[in-house]
ROBA-975002 format. One line per 8 residues: their letters; for each residue x, y, z of C-alpha. Coordinates in nm, 2 decimals. Layout:
N
A) X Y Z; ...
//
This chain:
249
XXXXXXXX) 0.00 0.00 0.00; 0.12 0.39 -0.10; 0.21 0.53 0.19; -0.04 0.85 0.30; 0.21 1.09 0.27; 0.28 1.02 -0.12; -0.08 1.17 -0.15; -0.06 1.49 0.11
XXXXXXXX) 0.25 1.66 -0.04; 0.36 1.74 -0.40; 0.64 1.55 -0.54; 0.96 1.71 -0.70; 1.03 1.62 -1.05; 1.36 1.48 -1.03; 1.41 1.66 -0.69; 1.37 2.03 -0.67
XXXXXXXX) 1.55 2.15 -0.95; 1.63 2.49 -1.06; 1.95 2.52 -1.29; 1.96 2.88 -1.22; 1.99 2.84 -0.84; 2.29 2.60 -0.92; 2.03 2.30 -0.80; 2.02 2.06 -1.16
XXXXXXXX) 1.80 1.79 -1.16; 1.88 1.48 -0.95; 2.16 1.62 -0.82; 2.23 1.66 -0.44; 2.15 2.03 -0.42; 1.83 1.97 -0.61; 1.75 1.70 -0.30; 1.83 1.93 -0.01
XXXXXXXX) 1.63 2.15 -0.16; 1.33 1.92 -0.17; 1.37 1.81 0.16; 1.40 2.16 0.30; 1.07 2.26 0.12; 0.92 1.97 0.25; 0.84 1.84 -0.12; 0.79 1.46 -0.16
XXXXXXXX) 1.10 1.38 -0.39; 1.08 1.19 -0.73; 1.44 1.04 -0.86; 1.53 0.82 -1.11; 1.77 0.55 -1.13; 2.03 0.38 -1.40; 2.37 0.16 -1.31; 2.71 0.20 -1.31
XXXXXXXX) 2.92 -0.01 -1.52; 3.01 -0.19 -1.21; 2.71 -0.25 -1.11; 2.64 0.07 -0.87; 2.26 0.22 -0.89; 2.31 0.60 -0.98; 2.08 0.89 -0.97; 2.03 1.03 -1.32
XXXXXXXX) 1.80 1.01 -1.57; 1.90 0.96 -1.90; 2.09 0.71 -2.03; 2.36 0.93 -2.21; 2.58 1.14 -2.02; 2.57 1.49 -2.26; 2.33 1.64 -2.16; 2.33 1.73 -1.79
XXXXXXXX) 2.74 1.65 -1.77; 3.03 1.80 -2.01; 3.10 1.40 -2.07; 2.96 1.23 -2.35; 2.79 0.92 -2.40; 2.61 0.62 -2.19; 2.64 0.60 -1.83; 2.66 0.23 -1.82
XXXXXXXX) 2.99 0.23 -1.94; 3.18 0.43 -1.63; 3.22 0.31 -1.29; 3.03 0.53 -0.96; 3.34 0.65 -0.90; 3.42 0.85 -1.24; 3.03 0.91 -1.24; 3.09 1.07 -0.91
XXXXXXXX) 3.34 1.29 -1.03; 3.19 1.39 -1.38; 3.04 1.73 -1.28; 2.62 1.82 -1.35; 2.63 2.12 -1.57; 2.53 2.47 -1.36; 2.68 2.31 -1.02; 2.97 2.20 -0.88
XXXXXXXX) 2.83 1.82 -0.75; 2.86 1.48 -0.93; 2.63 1.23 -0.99; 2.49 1.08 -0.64; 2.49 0.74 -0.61; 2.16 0.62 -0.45; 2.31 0.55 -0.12; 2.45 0.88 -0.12
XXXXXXXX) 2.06 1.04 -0.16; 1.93 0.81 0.08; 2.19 0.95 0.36; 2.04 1.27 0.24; 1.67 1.23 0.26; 1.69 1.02 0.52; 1.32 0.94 0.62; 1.24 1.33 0.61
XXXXXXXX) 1.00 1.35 0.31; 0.84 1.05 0.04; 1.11 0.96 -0.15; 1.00 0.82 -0.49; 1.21 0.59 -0.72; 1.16 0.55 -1.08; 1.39 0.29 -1.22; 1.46 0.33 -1.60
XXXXXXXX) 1.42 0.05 -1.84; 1.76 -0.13 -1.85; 1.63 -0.34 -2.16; 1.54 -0.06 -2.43; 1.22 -0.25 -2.55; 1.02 -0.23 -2.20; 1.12 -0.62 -2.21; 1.25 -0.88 -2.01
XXXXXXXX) 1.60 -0.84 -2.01; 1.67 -0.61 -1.71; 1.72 -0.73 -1.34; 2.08 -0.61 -1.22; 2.01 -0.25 -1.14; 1.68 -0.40 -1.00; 1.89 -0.62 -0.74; 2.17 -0.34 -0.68
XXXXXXXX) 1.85 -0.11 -0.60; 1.72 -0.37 -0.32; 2.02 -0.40 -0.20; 2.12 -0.04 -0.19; 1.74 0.01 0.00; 1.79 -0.20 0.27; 1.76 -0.06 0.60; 1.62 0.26 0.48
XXXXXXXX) 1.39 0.40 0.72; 1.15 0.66 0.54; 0.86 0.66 0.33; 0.92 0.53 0.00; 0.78 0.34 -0.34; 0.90 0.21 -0.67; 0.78 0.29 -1.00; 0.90 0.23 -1.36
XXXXXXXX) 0.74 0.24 -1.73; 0.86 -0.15 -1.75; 0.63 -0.39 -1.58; 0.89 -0.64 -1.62; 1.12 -0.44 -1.36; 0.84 -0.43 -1.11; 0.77 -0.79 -1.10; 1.16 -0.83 -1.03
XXXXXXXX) 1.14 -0.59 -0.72; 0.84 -0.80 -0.61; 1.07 -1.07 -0.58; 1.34 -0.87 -0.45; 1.18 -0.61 -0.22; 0.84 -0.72 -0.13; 0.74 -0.47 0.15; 0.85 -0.18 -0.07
XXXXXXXX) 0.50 -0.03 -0.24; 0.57 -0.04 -0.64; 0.37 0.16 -0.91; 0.38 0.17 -1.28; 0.47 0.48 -1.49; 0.22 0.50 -1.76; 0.13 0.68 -2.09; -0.05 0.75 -2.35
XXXXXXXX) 0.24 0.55 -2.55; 0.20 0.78 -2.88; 0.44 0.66 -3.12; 0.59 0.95 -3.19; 0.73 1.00 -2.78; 0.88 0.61 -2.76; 1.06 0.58 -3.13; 1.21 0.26 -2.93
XXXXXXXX) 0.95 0.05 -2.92; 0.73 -0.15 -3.14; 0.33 -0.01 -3.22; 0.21 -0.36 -3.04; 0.41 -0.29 -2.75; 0.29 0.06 -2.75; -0.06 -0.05 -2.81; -0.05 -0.29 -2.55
XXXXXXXX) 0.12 -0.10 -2.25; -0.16 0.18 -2.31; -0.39 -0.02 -2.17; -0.17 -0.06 -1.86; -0.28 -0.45 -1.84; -0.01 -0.54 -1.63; -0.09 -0.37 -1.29; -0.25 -0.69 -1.10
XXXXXXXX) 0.03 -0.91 -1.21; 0.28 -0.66 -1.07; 0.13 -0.62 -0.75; 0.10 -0.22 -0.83; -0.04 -0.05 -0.58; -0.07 0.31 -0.78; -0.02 0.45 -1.11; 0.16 0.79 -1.22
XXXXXXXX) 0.03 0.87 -1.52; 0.11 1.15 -1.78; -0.06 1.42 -1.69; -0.25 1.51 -2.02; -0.36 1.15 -2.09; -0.54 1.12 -1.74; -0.90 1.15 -1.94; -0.77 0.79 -2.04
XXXXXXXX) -1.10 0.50 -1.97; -0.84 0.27 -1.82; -0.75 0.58 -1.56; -1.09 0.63 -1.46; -1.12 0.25 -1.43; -0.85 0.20 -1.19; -0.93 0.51 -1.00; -1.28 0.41 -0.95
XXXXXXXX) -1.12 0.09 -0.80; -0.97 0.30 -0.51; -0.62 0.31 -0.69; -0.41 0.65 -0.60; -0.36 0.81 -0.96; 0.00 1.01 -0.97; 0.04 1.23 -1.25; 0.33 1.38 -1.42
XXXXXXXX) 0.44 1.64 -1.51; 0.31 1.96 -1.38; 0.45 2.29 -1.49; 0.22 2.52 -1.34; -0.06 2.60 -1.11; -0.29 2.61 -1.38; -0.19 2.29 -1.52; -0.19 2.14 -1.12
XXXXXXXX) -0.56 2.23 -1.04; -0.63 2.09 -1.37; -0.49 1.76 -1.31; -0.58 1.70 -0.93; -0.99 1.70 -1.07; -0.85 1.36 -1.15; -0.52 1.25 -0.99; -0.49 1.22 -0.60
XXXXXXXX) -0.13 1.40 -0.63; 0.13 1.60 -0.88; 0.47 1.56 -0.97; 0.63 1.90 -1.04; 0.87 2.06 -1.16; 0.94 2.49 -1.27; 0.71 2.65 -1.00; 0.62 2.60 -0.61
X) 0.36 2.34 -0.64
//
């Protein structure tokens, strides 16, 4: 179950950033800053090429960092050294943000597909992340677009609550993946099987049938992501709670 306070305080877009306050996204300033505000803090996760899970989002290094290319291929320790653009941090290693939320607000863990099709192959930044978790006293839940990565932190994190990311899958957003696997993860069919216990689902999608479906089930709807207050009190007439980022939700 989602903890309470995952639906009682706005969650930070990948912490809360602001470039021009020297705070980029994911990066330690952006997550003191969360957790000064009080924000609920979203974060998402991708591995070290030995085997360390890292807070960042994307899986090439170019544009947040003056380094180029994939992640995957440099160890947590270069990682920790390869500056964020507009501050003078590194990339945080998940332990590292753990030590500095520590139980204050909702901490909120995307893990990013490891397979590149939203497919099977994926499981050792899933493991590193339970691993990396244990012990941690604080609210906290898992999310990612890949219902294959949830069913693996079923296995290896059972009390943790998990989610699913969801979307409207247009073609044109995911040029990765096929039209049937689009077509089916639209319908977000795999939420039982996973053992979900919410969704957070793109914000101007949440009109969706399935949305309403699962809502009218008693299932916390998420949404992302907000931009403004406008765009906020539109979205909360149907999701239970925002994640922001640009403004003070």
């Amino acid at each position: 179950m989602l903890p309470g306070s995952f639906l009682s305080r706005p969650i930070a877009h990948r912490a809360y950033h602001d470039k021009d306050q020297g705070r980029p996204e994911n990066s330690p300033a952006a997550i003191r800053a969360a957790v000064a505000a009080g924000y609920g803090i979203e974060i998402d996760l991708q591995l070290s090429a030995d085997g360390v899970p890292m807070v960042f989002h994307g899986y090439a290094l170019d544009r947040l960092t003056e380094a180029k290319g994939p992640i995957t291929l440099r160890s947590a320790a270069e990682l920790g050294t390869t500056r964020l653009r507009h501050c003078t941090e590194g990339i945080p290693t998940l332990a590292e943000v753990l030590d500095i939320v520590a139980g204050q607000v909702p901490l909120l863990i995307e893990i990013k597909d490891q397979d590149g099709a939203m497919g099977p192959n994926i499981g050792l930044l899933e493991a590193a992340t339970a691993e990396a978790l244990k012990g941690y006293n604080g609210p906290l839940a898992m999310m990612s677009f890949n219902p294959h990565s949830m069913q693996a932190m079923a296995r290896l994190a059972p009390d943790i609550p998990r989610g699913l990311t969801t979307s409207s899958y247009e073609a044109s957003d995911w040029p990765t993946l096929s039209a049937d696997t689009c077509d089916r993860l639209r319908d977000i069919p795999d939420f039982d099987e996973v053992g979900a216990s919410f969704i957070s689902h793109e914000a101007n999608d949440l009109d969706r049938p399935r949305v309403a479906s699962l809502k009218a089930s008693g299932v916390p709807i998420l949404c992302w992501t907000i931009r403004s207050p406008q765009a906020e009190a539109e979205a909360r007439k149907i999701a239970v709670n925002v994640t922001f980022e640009g403004y003070p939700a």
